[in-house]
C-alpha positions as CSV (number, residue, x, y, z in Angstrom):
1,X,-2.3,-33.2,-8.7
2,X,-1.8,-34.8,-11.8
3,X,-4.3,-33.0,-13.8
4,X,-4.4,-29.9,-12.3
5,X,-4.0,-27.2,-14.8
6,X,-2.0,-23.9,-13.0
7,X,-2.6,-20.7,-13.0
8,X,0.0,-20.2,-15.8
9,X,-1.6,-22.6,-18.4
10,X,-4.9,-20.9,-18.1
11,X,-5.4,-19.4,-21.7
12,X,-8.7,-21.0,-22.7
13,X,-11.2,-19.0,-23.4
14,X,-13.7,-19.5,-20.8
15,X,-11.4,-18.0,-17.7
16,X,-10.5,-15.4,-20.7
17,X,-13.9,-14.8,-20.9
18,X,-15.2,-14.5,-17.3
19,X,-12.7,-12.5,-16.4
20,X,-13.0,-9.8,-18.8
21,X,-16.6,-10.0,-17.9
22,X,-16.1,-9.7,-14.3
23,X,-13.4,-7.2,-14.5
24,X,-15.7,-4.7,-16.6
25,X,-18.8,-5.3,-14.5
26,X,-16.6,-3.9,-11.7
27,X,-15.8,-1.1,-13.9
28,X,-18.9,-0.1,-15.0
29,X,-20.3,-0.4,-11.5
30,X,-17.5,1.6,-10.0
31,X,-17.5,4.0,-12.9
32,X,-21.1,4.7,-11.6
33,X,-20.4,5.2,-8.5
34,X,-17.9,7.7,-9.6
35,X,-20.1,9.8,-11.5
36,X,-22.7,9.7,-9.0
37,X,-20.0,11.7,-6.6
38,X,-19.0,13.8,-8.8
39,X,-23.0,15.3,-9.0
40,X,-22.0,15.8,-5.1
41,X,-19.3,17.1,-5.7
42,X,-19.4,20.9,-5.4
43,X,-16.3,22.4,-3.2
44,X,-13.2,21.6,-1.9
45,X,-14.3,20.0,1.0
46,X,-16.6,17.7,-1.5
47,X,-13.6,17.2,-3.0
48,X,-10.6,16.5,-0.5
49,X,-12.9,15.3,2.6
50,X,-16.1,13.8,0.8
51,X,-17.9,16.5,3.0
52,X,-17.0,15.1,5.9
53,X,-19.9,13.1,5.8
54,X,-18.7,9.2,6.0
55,X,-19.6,7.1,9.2
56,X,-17.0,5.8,11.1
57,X,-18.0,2.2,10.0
58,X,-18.3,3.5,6.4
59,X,-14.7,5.2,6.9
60,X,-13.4,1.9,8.3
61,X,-14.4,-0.2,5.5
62,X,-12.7,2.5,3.3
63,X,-9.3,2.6,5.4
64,X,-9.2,-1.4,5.2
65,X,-9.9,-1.1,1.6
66,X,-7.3,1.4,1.3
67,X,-4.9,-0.9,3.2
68,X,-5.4,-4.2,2.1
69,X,-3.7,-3.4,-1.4
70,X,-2.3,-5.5,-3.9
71,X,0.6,-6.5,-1.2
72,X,-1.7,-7.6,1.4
73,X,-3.8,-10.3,-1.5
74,X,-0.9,-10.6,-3.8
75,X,2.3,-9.9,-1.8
76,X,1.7,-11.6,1.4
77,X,0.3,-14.4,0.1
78,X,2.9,-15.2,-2.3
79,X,6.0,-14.4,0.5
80,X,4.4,-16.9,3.2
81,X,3.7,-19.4,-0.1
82,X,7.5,-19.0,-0.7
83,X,9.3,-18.1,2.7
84,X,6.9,-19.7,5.3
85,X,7.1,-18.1,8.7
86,X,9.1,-15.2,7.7
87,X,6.6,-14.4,5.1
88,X,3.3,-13.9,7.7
89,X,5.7,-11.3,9.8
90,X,4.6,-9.0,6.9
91,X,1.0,-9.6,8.4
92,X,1.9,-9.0,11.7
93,X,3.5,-5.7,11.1
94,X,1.1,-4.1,9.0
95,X,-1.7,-5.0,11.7
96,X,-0.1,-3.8,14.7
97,X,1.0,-0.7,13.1
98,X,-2.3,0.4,13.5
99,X,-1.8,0.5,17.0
100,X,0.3,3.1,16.8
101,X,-2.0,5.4,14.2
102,X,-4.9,4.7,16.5
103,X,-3.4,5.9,19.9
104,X,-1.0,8.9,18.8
105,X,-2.6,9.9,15.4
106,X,-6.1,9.0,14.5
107,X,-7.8,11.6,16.4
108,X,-5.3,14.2,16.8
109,X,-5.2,14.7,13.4
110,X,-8.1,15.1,12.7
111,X,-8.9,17.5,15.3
112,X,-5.9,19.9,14.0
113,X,-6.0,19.9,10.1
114,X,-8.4,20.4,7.6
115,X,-7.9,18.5,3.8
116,X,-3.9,17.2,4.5
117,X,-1.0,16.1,6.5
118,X,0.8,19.9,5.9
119,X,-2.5,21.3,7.6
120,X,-1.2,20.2,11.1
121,X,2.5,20.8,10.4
122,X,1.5,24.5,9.5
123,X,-0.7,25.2,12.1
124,X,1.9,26.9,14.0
125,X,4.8,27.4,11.2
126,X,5.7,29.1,8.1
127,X,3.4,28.2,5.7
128,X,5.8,27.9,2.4
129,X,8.7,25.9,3.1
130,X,6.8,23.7,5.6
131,X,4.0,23.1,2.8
132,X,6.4,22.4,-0.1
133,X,8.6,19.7,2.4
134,X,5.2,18.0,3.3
135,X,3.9,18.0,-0.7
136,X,7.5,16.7,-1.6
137,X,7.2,13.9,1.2
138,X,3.3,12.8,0.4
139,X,4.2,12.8,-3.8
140,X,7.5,10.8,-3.0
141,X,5.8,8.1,-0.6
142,X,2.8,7.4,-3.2
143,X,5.0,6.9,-5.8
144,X,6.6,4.5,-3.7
145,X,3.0,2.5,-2.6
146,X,1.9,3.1,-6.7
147,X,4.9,1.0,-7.8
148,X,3.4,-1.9,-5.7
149,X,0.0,-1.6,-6.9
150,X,1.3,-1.3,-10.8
151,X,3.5,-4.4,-10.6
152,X,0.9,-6.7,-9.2
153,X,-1.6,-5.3,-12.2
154,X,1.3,-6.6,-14.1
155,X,1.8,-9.9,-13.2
156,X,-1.7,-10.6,-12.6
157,X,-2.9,-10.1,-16.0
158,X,0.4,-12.2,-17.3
159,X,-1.3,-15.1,-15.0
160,X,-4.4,-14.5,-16.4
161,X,-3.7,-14.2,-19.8
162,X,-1.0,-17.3,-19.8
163,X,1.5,-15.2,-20.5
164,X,5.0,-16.3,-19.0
165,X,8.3,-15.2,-20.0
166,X,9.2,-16.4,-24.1
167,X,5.2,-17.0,-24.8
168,X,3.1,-14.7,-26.6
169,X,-0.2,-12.8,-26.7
170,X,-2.1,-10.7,-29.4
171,X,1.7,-10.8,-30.8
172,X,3.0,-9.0,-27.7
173,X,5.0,-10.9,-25.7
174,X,5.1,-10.9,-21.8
175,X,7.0,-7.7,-20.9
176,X,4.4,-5.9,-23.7
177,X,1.0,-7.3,-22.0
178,X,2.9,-6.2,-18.8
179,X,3.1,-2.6,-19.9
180,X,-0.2,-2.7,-21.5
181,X,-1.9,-3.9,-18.2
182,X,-0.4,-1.0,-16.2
183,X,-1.1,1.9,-18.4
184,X,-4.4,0.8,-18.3
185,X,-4.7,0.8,-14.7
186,X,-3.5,3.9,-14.6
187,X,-6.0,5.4,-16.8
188,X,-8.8,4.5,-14.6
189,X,-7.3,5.4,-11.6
190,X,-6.8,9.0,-13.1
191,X,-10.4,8.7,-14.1
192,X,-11.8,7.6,-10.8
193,X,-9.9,10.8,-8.7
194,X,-10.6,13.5,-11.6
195,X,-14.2,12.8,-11.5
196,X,-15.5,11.4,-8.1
197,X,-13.0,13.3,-5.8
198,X,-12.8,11.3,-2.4
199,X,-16.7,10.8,-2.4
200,X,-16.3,8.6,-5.2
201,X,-13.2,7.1,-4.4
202,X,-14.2,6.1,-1.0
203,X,-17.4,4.3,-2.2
204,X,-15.2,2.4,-4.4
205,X,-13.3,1.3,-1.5
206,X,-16.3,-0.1,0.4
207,X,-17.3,-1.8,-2.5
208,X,-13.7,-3.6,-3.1
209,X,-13.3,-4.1,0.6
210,X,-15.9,-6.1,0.7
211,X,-15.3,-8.0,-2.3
212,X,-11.8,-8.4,-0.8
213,X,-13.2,-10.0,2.4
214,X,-15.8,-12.5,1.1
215,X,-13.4,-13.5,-1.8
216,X,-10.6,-14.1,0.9
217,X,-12.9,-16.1,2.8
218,X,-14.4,-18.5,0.7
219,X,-10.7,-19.4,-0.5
220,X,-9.6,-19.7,3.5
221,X,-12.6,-22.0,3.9
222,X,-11.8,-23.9,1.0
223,X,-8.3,-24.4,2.3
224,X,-9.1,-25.7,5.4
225,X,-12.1,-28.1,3.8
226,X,-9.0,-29.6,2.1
227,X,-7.0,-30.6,5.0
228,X,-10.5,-31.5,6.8
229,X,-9.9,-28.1,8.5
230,X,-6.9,-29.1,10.6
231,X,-4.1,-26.4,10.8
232,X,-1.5,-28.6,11.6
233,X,-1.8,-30.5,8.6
234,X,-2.6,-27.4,6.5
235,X,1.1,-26.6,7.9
236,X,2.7,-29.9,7.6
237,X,1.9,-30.1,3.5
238,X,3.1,-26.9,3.2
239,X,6.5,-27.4,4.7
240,X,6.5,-30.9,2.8
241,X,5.7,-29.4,-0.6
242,X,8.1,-26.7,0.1
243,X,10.9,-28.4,-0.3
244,X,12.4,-27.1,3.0
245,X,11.0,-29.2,5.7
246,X,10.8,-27.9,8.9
247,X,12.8,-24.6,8.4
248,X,9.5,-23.5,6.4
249,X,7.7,-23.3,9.4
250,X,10.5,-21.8,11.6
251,X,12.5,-18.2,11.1
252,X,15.8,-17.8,9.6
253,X,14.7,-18.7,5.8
254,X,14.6,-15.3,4.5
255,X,15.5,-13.0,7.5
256,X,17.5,-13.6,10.0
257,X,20.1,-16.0,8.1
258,X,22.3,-18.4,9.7
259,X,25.6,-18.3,7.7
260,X,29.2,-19.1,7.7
261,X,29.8,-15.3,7.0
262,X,29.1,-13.5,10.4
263,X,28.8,-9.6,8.7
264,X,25.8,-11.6,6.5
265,X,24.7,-13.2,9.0
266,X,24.4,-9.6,11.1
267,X,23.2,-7.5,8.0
268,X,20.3,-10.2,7.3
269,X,19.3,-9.8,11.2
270,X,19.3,-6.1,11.1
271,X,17.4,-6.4,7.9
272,X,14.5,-8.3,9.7
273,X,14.7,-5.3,12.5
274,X,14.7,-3.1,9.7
275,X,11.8,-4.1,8.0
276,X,10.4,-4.9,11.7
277,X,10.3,-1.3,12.5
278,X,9.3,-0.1,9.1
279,X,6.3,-1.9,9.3
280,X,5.2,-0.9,12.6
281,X,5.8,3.1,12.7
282,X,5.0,3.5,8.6
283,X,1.3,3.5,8.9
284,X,1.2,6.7,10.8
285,X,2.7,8.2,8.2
286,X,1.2,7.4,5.0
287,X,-0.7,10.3,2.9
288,X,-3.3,7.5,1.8
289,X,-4.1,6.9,5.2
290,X,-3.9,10.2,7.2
291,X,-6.3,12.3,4.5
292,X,-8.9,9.5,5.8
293,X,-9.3,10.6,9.1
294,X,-10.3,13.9,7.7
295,X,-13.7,12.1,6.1
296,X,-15.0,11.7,9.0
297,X,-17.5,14.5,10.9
298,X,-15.8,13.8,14.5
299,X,-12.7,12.8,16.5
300,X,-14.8,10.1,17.7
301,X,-15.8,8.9,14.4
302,X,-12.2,9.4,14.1
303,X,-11.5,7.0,16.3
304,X,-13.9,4.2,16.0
305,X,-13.3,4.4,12.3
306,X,-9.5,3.1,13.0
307,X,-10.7,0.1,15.6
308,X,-13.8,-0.6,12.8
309,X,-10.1,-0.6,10.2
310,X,-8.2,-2.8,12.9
311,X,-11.2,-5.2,12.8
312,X,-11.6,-5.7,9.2
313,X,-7.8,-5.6,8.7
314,X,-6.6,-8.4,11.5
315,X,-9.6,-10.7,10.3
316,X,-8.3,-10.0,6.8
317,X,-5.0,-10.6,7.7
318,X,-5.1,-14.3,9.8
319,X,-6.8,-15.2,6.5
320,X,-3.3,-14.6,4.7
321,X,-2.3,-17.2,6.8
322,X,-4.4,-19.8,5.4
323,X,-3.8,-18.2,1.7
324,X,0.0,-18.6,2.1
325,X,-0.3,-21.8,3.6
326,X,-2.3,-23.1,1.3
327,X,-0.8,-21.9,-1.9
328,X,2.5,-23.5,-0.5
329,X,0.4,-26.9,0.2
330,X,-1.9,-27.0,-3.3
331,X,0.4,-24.8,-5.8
332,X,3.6,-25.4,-4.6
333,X,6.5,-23.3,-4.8
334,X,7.7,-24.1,-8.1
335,X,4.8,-23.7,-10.1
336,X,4.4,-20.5,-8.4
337,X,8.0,-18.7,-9.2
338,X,7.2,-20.1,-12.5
339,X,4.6,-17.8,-13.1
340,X,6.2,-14.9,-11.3
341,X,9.4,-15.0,-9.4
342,X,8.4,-12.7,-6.8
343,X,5.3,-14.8,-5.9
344,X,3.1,-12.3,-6.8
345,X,0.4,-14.6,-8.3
346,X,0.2,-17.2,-5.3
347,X,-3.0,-16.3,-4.2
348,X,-4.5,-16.6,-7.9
349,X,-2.9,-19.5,-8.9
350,X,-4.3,-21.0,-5.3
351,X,-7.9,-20.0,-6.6
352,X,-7.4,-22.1,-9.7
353,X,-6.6,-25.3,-7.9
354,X,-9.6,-24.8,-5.4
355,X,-12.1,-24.2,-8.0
356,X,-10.8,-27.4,-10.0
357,X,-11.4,-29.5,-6.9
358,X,-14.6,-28.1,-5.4
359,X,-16.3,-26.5,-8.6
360,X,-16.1,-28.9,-10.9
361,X,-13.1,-29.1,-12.7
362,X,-11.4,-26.6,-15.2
363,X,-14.7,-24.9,-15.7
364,X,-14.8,-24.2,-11.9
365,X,-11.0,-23.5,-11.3
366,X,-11.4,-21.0,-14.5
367,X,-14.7,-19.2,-12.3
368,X,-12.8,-18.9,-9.5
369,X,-9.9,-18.0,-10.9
370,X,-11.6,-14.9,-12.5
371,X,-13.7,-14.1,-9.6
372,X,-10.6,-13.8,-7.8
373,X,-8.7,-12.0,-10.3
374,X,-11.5,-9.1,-10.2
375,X,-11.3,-9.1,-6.7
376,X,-7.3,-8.3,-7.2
377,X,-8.1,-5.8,-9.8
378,X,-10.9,-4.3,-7.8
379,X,-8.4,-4.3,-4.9
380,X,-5.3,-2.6,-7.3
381,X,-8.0,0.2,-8.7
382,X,-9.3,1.3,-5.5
383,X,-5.7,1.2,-3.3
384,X,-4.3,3.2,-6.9
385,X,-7.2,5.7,-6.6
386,X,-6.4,6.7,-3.1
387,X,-2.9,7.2,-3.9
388,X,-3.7,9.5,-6.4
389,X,-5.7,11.4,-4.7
390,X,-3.7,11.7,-1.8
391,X,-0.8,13.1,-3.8
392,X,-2.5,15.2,-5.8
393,X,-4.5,16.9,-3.0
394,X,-1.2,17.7,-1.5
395,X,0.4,19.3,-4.5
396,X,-2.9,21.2,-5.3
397,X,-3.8,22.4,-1.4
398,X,-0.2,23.0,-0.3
399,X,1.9,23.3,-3.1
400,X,-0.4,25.6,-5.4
401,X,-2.5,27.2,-3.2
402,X,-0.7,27.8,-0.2
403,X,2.7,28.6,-1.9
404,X,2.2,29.7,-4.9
405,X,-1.2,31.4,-4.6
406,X,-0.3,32.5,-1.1
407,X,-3.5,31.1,0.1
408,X,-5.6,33.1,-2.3
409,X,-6.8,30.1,-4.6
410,X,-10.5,30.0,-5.1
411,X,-11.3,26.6,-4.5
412,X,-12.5,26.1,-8.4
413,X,-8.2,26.5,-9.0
414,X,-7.4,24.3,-6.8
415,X,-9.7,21.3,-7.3
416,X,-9.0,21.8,-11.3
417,X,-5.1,21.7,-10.5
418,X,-5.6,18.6,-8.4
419,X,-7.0,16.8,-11.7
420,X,-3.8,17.5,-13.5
421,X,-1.5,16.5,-10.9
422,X,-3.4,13.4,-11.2
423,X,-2.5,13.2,-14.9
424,X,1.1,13.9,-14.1
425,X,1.2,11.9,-10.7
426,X,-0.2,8.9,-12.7
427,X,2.1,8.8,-15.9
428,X,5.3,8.9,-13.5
429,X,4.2,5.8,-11.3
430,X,3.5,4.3,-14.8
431,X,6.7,4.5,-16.1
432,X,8.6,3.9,-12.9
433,X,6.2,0.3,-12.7
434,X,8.1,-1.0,-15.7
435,X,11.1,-1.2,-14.0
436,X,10.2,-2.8,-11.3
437,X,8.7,-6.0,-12.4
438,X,11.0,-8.1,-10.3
439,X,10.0,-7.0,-7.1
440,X,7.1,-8.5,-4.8
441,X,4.7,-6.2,-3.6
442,X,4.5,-6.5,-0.6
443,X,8.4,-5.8,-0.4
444,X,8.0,-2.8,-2.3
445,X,5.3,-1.4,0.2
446,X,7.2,-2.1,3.3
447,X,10.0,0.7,1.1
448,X,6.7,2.7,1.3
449,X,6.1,2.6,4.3
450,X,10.2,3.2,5.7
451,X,10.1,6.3,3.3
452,X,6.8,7.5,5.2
453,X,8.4,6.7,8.8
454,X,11.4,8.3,7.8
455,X,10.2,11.7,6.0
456,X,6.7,11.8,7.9
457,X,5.9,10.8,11.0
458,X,9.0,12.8,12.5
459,X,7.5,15.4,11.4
460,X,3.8,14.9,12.5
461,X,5.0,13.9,16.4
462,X,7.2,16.3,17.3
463,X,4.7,19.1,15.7
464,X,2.2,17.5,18.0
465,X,3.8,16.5,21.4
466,X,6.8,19.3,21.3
467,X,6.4,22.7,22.2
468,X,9.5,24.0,20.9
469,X,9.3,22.7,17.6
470,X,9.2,25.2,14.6
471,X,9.7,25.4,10.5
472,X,13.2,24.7,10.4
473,X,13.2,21.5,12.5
474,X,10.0,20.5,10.4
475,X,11.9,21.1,7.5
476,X,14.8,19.1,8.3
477,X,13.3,16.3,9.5
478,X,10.7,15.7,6.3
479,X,14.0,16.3,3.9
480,X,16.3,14.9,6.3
481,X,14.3,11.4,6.6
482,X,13.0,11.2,3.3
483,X,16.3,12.0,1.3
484,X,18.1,9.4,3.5
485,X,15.4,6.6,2.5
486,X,15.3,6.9,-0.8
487,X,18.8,7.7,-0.8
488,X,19.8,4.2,1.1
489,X,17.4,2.3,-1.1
490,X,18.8,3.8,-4.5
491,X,22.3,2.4,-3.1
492,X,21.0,-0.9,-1.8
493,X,20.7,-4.2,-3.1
494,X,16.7,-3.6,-4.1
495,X,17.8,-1.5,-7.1
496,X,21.2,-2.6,-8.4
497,X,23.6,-5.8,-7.2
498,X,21.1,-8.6,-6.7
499,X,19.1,-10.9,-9.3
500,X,15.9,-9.7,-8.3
501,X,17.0,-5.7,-8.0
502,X,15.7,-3.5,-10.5
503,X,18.7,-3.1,-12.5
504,X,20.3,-6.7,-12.0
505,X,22.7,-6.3,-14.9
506,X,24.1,-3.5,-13.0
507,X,26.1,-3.2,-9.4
508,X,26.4,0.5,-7.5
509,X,25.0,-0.6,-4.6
510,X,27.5,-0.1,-1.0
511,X,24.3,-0.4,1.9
512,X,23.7,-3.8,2.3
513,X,20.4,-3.8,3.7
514,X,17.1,-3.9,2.0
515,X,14.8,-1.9,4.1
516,X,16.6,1.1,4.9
517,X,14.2,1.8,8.2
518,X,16.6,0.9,10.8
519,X,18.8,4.2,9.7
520,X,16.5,6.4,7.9
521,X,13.9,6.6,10.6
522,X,16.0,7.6,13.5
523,X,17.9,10.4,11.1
524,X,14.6,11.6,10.0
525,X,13.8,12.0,14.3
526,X,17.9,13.3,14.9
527,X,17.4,15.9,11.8
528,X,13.8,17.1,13.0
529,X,15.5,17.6,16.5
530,X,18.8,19.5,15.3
531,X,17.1,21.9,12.7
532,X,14.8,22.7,15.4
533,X,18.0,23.7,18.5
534,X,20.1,25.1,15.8
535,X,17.3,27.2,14.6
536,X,17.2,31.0,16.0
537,X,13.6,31.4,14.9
538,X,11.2,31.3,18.2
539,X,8.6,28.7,18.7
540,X,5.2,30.3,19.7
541,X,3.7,29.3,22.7
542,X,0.8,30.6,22.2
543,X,-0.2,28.9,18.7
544,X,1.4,25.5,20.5
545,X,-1.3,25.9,23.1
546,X,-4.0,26.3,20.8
547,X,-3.2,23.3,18.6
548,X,-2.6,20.9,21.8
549,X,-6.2,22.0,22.6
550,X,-7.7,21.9,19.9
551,X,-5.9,18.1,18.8
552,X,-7.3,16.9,22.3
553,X,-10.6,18.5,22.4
554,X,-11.7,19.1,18.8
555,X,-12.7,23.0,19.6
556,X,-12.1,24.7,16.1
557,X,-11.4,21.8,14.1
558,X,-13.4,22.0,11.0
């Protein structure tokens, strides 16, 4: 260990060098890629759904590389490097939430709609107000999963570049490279959905999804070739390194804490829960996600598209295991928060040390390291491009042509005002980014994926499984859910009252918990069910009976 050089000291110009290679190989390639689709490009459908024409296989290497963002590489990795056990429940959640989009989503879904979400909800429902709540929802929930994508750009070019707090670069110092680094990032993933539409964006997540995998591979065999592939030692340095003993292997180090004080004792349990249930129902509803099962030409392709997803993602997943593990073990955890606080450059910094031991010293930690680091950026780009396009479909499709154009949009209008809402969609998450440099990523997605339980699925279940559903309990549960989870997390300790909130210097918090699931989810369910019984207006059996049937049997979907 003595002569290992971290993560954060790697400023010479060879990992400079290969990096900025690597990183605009990938961008060239996937540049290409993009223009390519966009040749293929020539309607709405082209545009929104790729034609339909994606494989389930194909779509399931696109949905994993759509889901294994930034938080799964970065996040994870650095929360099991820091918190141990506590850390790989992030893993566990995301996985088995797929479960839950497999058996009450997937194929529904795409049997009922057509480009987005808002298709399904109105199927049988006013089209305006039900439209605007859904484009309201799917723009606020990206924003959410942008944030986590921007900040680990951030803090991975800071690794890469040396840069830590009070040090320099090009005479900007840390917080400027920062900001440099995510406006960039968010010019190419403007460029990627303007220009290739979902066609190109989905290639681009095959390509980085399998980048992802074999880069997440070698450093998991690697890691076990360093503790002669034994997990139990693998665990036992990792706990000793720590700093923490045994408690780094057990719960109760960062949810779940044992105190003196038995309301912070409850308030971190029901934080755990919280998160818990955030994790698990969020998947179903996240725009990103549901606009892929529209790719596909069949429910069936539907379907084995989300198992092909669940394969890739749990393989992917276990792997974080060994990543977190290992960064704990090799790393450790104070060379690690020195970099970043959040932990967000564990998995990096991890690279480094395996290349200097099995490739040949600082030469081979530096070729790692920027192999790795193109991986992450790869990884940022592609999860960012779906995002945006996700958002931006909505606001086009339901906002502007179902709204405002009443439906009578030619399809030219609404792919051109799609690729402005990308512009505008883009420059928000960018500035919002800046202030949220503190946060880990993988926290900030599990706030994604609350907002998207709360404001979404609701919403998306009762319009499928409840007869008597109509507009106004749609309404209220997408605003009901959505405006208490971003409410609660506005007043929580994530953005003011804590040293790692947004606004540390500031204290306006009064809910004390920092996934705001546990309420928000069940409000967004109570609000979908009162504005429905409170409503006069009639639900339609009729159109009920034709979306059940058509959700279970595919007759008339598109």
């Amino acid at each position: 260990m003595n002569n290992l050089i971290f993560a954060a000291d790697a400023t010479n110009t060879t990992a400079r060098t290969l990096t900025i290679t690597l990183f605009v190989i990938f961008v060239i390639f996937t540049l290409g890629i993009t223009i390519w689709a966009s040749r293929q490009t020539k309607s709405a459908a082209d545009f929104y759904a790729g034609g339909r024409s994606f494989s389930g296989f194909q779509n399931g290497m696109a949905i994993g590389g759509d889901y294994m963002s930034a938080a799964s590489f970065l996040g994870i990795a650095g929360i099991i490097a820091l918190s141990g056990y506590d850390g790989f429940l992030y893993s566990i959640g995301f996985l088995v939430a797929w479960l839950v989009a497999l058996l009450l989503v997937a194929e529904l879904l795409r049997n009922s709609g057509k480009y987005t979400m808002a298709d399904v909800l109105a199927f049988r429902m006013r089209q305006k107000p039900v439209r605007t709540a859904a484009a309201v929802s799917t723009i606020t929930v990206s924003i959410f999963y942008l944030l986590a994508q921007m900040v680990g750009a951030g803090a991975l070019v800071a690794l890469l570049l040396g840069i830590r707090p009070g040090t320099t670069f090009l005479g900007m110092d840390a917080n400027a490279a920062k900001l440099l680094t995510i406006v960039l990032v968010g010019v190419l993933m403007i460029v990627y959905v303007t220009i290739g539409g979902m066609k190109g964006t989905t290639y681009v997540q095959i390509v980085k999804a399998f980048l992802l995998m074999t880069g997440a591979a070698v450093m998991t065999i690697l890691v076990f070739a360093a503790f002669r592939f034994n997990l139990s030692s693998l665990l036992g340095a990792a706990a000793d390194a720590s700093g923490k003993g045994e408690a780094f292997l057990q719960p109760g180090l960062r949810y779940g804490v044992e105190s003196d004080d038995a309301l912070k004792t409850l308030y971190s349990k029901l934080d755990l829960l919280s998160l818990g249930i955030a994790l698990v129902l969020g998947t179903a509803g996240l725009p990103h996600i549901l606009i892929r099962f529209y790719t596909v030409p069949t429910a069936k392709a539907a379907r084995q598209s989300v198992l092909w997803a669940i394969g890739i993602i749990g393989v992917f997943y276990l792997m974080t295991l060994a990543l977190g593990f290992g960064a704990a073990a090799l790393v450790g955890g104070e060379a690690i928060t020195a970099q970043d606080k959040a932990g967000n450059t564990a998995a990096p910094q991890l690279a480094q040390v395996l290349g200097e031991r099995y490739l040949g010293g600082g030469t081979g930690g530096s070729v790692l390291l920027a192999v790795i680091a193109a991986v992450a950026f790869a990884t940022i780009l592609a999860v960012v491009a779906g995002l945006t396009l996700a958002s931006s479909s909505s606001l086009a499709h339901d906002f502007y042509a179902n709204v405002i154009k009443g439906g009578q949009a030619s399809e030219r209008q609404e792919v051109n005002v799609a690729r402005i809402s990308a512009f505008v969609i883009g420059a928000i998450s960018i500035v919002l980014a800046i202030f949220a440099q503190s946060l880990n990523v993988a926290f900030l997605v599990a706030l994604a994926f609350a907002v998207a339980a709360s404001g979404n699925l609701p919403a998306i279940l009762y319009s499928l499984f409840w007869k008597r559903f109509n507009t106004n309990g749609a309404v209220w549960a997408i605003y009901g859910g959505l405006i208490t989870a971003v409410g609660l997390v506005f007043f929580s300790p994530v953005v003011s009252g804590s040293a790692t909130a947004m606004f540390p210097n500031a204290d306006w918090h009064f809910f004390p918990l920092s996934n705001p699931g546990l309420v928000s989810i069940p409000v967004g369910f109570l609000c979908g069910w009162i504005g429905t019984i409170i409503s006069k207006e009639p639900a339609d059996p009729g159109k009920y009976a034709e979306l059940e049937v058509r959700s279970i049997t595919g007759a008339g979907a598109h």
